[in-house]
Structures are given as structure tokens and as C-alpha cells.
N, CA, C and O atoms as a Tinker XYZ file with bonds, in Angstrom:
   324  protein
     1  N     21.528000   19.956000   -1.872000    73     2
     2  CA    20.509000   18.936000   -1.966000    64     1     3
     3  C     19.488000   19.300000   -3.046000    63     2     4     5
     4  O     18.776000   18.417000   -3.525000    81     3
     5  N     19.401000   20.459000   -3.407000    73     3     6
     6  CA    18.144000   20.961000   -4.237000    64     5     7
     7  C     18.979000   20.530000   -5.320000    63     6     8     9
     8  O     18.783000   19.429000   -5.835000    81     7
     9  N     19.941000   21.331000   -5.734000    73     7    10
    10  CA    21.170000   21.053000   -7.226000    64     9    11
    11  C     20.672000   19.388000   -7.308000    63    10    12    13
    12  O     19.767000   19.116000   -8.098000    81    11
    13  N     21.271000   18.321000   -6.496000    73    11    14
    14  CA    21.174000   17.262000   -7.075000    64    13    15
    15  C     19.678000   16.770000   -7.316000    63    14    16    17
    16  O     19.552000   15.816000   -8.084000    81    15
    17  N     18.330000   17.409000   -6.645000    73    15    18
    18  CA    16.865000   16.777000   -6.925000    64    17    19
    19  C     16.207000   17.295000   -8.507000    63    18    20    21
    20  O     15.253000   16.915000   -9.187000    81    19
    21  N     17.620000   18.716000   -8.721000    73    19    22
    22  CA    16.965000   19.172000   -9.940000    64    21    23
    23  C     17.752000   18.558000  -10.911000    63    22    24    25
    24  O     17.093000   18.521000  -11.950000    81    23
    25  N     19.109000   17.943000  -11.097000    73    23    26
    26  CA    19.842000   17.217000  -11.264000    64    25    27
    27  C     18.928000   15.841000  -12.001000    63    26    28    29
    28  O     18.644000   15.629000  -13.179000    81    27
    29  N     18.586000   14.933000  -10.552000    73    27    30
    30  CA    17.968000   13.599000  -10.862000    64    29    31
    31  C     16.120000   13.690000  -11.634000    63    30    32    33
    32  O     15.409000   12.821000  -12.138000    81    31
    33  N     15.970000   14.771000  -11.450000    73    31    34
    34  CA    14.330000   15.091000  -12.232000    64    33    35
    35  C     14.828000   15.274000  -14.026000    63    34    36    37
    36  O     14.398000   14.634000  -14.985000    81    35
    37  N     15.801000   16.308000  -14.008000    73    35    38
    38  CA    15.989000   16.433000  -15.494000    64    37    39
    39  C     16.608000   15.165000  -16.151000    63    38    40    41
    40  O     16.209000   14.823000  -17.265000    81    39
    41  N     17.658000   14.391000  -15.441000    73    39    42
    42  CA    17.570000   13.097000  -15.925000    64    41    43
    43  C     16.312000   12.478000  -16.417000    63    42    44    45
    44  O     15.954000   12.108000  -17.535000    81    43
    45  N     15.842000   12.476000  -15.437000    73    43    46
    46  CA    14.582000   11.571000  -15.564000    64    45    47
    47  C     13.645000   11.856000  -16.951000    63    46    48    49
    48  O     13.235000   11.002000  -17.738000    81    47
    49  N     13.417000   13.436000  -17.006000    73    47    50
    50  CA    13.028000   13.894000  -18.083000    64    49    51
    51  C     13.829000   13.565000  -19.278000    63    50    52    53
    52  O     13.245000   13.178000  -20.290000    81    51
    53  N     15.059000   13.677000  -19.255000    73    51    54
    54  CA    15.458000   13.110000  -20.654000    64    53    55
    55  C     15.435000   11.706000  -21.031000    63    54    56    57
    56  O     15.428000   11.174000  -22.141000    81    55
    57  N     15.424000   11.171000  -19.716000    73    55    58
    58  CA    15.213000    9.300000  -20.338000    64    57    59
    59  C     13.697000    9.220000  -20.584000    63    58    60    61
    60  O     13.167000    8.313000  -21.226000    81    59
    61  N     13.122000   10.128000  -20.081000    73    59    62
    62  CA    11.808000   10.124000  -20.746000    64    61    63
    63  C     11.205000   10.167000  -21.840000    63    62    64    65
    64  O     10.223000    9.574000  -22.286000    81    63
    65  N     12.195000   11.269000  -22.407000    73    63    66
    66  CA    12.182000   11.503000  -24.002000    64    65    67
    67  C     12.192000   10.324000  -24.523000    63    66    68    69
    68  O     11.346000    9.634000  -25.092000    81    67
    69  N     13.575000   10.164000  -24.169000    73    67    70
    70  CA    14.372000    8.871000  -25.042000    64    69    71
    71  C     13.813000    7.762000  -25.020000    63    70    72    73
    72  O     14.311000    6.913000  -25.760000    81    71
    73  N     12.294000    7.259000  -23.976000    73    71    74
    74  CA    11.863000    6.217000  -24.385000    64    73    75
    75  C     10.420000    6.751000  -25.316000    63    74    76    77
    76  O      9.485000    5.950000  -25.310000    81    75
    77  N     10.314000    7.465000  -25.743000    73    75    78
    78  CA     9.146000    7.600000  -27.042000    64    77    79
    79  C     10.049000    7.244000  -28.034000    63    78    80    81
    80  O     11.274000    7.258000  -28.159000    81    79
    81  N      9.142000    6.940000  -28.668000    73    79    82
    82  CA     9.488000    5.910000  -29.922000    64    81    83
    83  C      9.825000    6.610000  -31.245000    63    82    84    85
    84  O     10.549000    6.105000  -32.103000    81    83
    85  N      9.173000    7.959000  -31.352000    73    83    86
    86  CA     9.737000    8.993000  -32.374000    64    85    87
    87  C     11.182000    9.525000  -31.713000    63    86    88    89
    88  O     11.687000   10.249000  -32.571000    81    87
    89  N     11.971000    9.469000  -30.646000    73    87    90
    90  CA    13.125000    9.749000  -30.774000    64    89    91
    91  C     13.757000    8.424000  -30.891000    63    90    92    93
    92  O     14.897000    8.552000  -31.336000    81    91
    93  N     13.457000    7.268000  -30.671000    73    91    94
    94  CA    14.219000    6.208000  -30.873000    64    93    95
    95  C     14.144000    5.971000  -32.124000    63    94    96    97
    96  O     15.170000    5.399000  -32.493000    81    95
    97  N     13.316000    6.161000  -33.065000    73    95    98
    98  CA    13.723000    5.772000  -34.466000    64    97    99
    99  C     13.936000    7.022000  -35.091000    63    98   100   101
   100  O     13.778000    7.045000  -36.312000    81    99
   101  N     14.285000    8.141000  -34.474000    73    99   102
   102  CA    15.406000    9.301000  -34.974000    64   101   103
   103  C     16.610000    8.818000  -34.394000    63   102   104   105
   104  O     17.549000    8.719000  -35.184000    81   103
   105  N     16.796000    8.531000  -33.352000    73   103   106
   106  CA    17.987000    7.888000  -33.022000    64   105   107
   107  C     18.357000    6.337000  -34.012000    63   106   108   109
   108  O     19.495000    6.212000  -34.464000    81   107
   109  N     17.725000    5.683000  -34.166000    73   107   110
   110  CA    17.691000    4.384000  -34.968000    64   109   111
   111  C     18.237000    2.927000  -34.098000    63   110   112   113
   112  O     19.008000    2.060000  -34.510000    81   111
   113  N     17.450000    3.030000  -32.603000    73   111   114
   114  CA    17.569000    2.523000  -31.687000    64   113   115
   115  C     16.541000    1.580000  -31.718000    63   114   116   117
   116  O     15.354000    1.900000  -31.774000    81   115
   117  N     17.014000    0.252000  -31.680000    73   115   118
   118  CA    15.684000   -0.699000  -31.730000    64   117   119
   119  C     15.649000   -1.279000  -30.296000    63   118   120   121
   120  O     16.535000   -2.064000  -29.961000    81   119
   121  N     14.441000   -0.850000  -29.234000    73   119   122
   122  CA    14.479000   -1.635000  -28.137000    64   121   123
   123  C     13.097000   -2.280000  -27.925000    63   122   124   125
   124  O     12.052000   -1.725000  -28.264000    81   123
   125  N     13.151000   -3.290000  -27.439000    73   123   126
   126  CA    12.249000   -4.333000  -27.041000    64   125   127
   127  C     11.023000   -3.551000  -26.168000    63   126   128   129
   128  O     11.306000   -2.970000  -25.120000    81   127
   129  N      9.728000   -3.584000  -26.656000    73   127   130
   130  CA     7.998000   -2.979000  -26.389000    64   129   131
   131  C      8.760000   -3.358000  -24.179000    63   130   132   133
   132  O      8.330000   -2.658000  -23.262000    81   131
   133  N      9.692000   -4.378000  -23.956000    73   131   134
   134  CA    10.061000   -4.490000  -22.380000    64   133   135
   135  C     10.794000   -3.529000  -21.898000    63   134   136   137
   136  O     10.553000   -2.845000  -20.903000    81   135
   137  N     11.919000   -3.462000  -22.780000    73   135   138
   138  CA    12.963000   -2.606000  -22.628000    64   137   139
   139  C     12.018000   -1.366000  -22.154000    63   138   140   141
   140  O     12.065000   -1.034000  -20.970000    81   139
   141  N     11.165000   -0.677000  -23.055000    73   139   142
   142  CA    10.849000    1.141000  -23.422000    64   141   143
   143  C      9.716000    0.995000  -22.055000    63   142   144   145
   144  O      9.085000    1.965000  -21.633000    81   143
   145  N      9.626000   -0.144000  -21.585000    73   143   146
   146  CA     8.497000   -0.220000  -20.258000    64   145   147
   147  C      9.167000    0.155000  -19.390000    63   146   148   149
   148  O      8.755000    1.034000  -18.632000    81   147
   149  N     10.439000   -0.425000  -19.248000    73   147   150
   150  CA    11.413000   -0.717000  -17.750000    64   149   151
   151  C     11.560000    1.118000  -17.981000    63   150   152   153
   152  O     11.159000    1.894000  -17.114000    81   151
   153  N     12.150000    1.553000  -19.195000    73   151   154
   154  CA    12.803000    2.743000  -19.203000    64   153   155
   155  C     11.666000    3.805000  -18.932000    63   154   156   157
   156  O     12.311000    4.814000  -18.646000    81   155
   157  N     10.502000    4.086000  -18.874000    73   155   158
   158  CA     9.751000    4.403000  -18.636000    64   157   159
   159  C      9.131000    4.767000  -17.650000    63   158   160   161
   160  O      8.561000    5.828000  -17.394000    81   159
   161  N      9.324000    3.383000  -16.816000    73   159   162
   162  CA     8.846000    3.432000  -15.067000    64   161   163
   163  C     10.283000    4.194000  -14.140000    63   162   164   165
   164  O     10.430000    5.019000  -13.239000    81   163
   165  N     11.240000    3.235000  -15.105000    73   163   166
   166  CA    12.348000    4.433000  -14.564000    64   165   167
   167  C     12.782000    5.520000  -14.468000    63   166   168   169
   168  O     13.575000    5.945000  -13.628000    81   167
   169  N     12.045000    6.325000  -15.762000    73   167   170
   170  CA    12.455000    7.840000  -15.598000    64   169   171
   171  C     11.037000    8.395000  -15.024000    63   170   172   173
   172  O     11.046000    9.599000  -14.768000    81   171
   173  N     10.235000    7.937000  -14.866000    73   171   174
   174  CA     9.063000    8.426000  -13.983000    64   173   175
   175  C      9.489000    8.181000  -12.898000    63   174   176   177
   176  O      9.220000    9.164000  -12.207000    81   175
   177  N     10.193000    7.178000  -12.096000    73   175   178
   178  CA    10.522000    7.374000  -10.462000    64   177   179
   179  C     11.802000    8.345000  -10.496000    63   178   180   181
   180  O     12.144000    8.743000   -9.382000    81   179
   181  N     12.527000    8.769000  -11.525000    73   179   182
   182  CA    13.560000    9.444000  -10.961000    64   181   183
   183  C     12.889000   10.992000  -11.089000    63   182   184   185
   184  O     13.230000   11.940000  -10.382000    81   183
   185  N     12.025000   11.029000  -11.980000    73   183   186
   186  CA    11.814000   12.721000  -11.819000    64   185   187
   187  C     10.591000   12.641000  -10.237000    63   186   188   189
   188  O     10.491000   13.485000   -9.347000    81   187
   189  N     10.008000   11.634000  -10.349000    73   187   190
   190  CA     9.465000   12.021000   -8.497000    64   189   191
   191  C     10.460000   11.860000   -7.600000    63   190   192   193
   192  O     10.268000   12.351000   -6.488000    81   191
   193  N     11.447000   11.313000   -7.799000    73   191   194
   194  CA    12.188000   11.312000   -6.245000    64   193   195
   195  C     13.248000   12.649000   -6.313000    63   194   196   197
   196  O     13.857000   13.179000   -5.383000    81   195
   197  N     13.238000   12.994000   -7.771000    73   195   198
   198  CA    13.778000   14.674000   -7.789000    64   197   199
   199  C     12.824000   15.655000   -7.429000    63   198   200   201
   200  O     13.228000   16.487000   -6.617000    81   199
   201  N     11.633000   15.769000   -7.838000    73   199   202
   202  CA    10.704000   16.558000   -7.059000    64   201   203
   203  C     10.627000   16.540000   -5.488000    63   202   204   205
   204  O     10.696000   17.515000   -4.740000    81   203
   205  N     10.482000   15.321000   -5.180000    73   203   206
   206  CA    10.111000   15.363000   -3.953000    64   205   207
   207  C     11.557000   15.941000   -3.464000    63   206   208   209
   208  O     11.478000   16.816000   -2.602000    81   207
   209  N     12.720000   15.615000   -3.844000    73   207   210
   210  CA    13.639000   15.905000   -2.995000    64   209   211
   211  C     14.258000   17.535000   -2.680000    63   210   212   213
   212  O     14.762000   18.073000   -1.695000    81   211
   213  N     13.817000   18.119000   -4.516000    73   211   214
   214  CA    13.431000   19.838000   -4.407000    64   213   215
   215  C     12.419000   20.180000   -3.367000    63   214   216   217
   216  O     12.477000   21.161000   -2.625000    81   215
   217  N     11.396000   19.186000   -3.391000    73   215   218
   218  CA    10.365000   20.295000   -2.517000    64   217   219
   219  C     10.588000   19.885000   -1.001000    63   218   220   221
   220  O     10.004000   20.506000   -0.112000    81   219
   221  N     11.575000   18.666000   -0.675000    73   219   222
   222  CA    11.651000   18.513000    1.025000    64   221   223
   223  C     13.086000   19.149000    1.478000    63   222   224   225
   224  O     13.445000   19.078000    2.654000    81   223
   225  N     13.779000   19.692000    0.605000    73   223   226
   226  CA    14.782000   20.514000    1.282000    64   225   227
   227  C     14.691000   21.869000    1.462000    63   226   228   229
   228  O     14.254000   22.503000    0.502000    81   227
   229  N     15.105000   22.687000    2.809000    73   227   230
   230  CA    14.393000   24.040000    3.104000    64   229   231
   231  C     14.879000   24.556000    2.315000    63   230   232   233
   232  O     15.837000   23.930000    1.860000    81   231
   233  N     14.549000   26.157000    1.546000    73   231   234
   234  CA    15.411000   26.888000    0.784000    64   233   235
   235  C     16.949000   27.623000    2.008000    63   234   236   237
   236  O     18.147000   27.502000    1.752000    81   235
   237  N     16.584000   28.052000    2.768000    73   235   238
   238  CA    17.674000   28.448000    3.840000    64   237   239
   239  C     17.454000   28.281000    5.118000    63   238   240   241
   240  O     16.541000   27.580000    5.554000    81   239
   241  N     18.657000   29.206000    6.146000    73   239   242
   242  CA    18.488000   28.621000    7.627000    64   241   243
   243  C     18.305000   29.564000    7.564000    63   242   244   245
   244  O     18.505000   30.408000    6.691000    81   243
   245  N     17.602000   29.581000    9.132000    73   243   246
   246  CA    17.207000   31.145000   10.279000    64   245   247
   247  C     17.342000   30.221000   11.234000    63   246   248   249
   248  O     16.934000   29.095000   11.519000    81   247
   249  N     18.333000   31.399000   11.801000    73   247   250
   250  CA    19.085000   31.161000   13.464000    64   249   251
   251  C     18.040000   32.248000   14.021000    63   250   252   253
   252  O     17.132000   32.844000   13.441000    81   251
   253  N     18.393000   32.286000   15.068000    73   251   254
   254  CA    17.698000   33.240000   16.071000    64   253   255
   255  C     19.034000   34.085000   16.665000    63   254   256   257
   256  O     20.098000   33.466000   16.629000    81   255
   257  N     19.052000   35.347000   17.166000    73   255   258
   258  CA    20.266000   35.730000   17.467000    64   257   259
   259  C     19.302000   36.971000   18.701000    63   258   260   261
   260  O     18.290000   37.646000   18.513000    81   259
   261  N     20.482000   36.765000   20.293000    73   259   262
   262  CA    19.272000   37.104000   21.211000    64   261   263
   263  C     19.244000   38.613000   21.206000    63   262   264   265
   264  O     20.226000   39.033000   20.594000    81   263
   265  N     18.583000   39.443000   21.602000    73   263   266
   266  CA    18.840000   40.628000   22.063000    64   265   267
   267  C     18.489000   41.196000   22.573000    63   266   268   269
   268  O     17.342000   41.576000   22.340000    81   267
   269  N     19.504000   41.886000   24.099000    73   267   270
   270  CA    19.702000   41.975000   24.593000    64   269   271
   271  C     19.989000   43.745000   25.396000    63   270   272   273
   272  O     20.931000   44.466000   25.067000    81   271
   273  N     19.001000   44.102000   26.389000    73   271   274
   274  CA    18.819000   45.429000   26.833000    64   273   275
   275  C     19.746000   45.588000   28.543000    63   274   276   277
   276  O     19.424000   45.582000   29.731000    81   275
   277  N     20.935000   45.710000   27.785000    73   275   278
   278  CA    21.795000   45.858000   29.216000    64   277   279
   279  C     22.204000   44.357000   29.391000    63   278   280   281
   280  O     22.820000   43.692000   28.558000    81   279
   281  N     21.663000   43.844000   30.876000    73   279   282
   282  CA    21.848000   42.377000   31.197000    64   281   283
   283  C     20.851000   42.019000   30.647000    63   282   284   285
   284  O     20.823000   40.847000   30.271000    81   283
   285  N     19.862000   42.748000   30.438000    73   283   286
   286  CA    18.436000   41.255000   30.251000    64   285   287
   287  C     18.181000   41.098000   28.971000    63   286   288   289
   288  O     18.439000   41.965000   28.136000    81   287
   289  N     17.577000   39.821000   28.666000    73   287   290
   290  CA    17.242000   39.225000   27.390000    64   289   291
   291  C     15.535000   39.662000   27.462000    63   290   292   293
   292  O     14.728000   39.365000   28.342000    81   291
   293  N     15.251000   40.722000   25.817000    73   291   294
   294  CA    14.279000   40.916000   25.878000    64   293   295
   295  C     13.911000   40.559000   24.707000    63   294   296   297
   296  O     12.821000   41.043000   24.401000    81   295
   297  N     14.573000   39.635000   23.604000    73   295   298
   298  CA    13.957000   38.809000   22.767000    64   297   299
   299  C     14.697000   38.433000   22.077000    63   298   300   301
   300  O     15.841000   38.731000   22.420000    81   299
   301  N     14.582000   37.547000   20.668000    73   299   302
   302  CA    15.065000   37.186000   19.729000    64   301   303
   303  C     14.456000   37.693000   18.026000    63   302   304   305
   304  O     13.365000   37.985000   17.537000    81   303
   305  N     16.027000   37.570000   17.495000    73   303   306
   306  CA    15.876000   37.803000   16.206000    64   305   307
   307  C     15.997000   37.183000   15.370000    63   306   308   309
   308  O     16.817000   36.272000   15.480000    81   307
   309  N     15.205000   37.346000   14.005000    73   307   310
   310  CA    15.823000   35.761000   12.956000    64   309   311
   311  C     16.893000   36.718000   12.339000    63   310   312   313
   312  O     17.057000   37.936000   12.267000    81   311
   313  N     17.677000   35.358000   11.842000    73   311   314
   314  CA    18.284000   35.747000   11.126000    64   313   315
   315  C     18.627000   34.786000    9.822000    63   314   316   317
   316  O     18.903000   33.593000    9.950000    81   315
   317  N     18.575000   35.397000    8.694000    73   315   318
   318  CA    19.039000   34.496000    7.641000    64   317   319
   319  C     19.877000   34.165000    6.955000    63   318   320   321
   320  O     20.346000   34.895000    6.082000    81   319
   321  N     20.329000   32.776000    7.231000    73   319   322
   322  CA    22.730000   32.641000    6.667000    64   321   323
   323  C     21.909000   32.258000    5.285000    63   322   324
   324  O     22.526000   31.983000    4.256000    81   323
């Protein structure tokens, strides 16, 4: 889940580029003052919904694993897969 939020942010960053107007007329791309708006708002929502989606997935799990003195349970441990 992180791979694809860092994935959809760097997209976002490169359509970002690509709507300034010094790479479009290095590219020699003529788009409409509408067009470079739409593309704009669009790569600004894709690099927030890649951020957000890096920063709402945990980095790993912790289980708890019990342990145990004879029969009795005298606590738990984390553990990290």
C-alpha cells in the first residue's frame, strides 16, 4: 500500500511538471490556459491522495505472543513480522 501511495504522489509530481509552461514549450506542446488548469488540479489531488495514503498505512505488524511460566500466563510479548 505504501509502494503504490509513493507510486500515485510521484505521478502526480510529474504531471505537475508537465503542466508548467516552460516544459510544455520544451516539449512543443500547445494546450489550452483549460487544459493546464484541469492538469493541474489533477496532479495536485493525486500527490495528496499519495501522501495521505503513505502516511495512513502502518509501517509493520506487532502480534503479541503469550508467555508463559509453567501453566500460567504471566504476560505478553510484541512481536514484529
Amino acid at each position: 500500500m505504501k509502494t503504490g501511495g509513493y507510486l500515485i504522489a510521484v505521478v502526480g509530481i510529474l504531471l505537475l511538471i508537465g503542466s508548467s509552461d516552460h516544459v510544455q514549450t520544451l516539449l512543443k506542446v500547445n494546450a489550452s490556459p483549460a487544459t493546464d488548469t484541469i492538469l493541474l488540479i489533477t496532479s495536485l489531488v493525486l500527490v495528496l491522495i499519495g501522501i495521505v495514503m503513505v502516511i495512513k498505512t502502518p509501517s509493520g505488524k506487532v502480534s503479541e505472543v503469550p508467555i508463559y511460566e509453567g501453566k500460567h500466563l504471566v504476560g505478553y510479548r510484541r512481536v514484529k513480522k
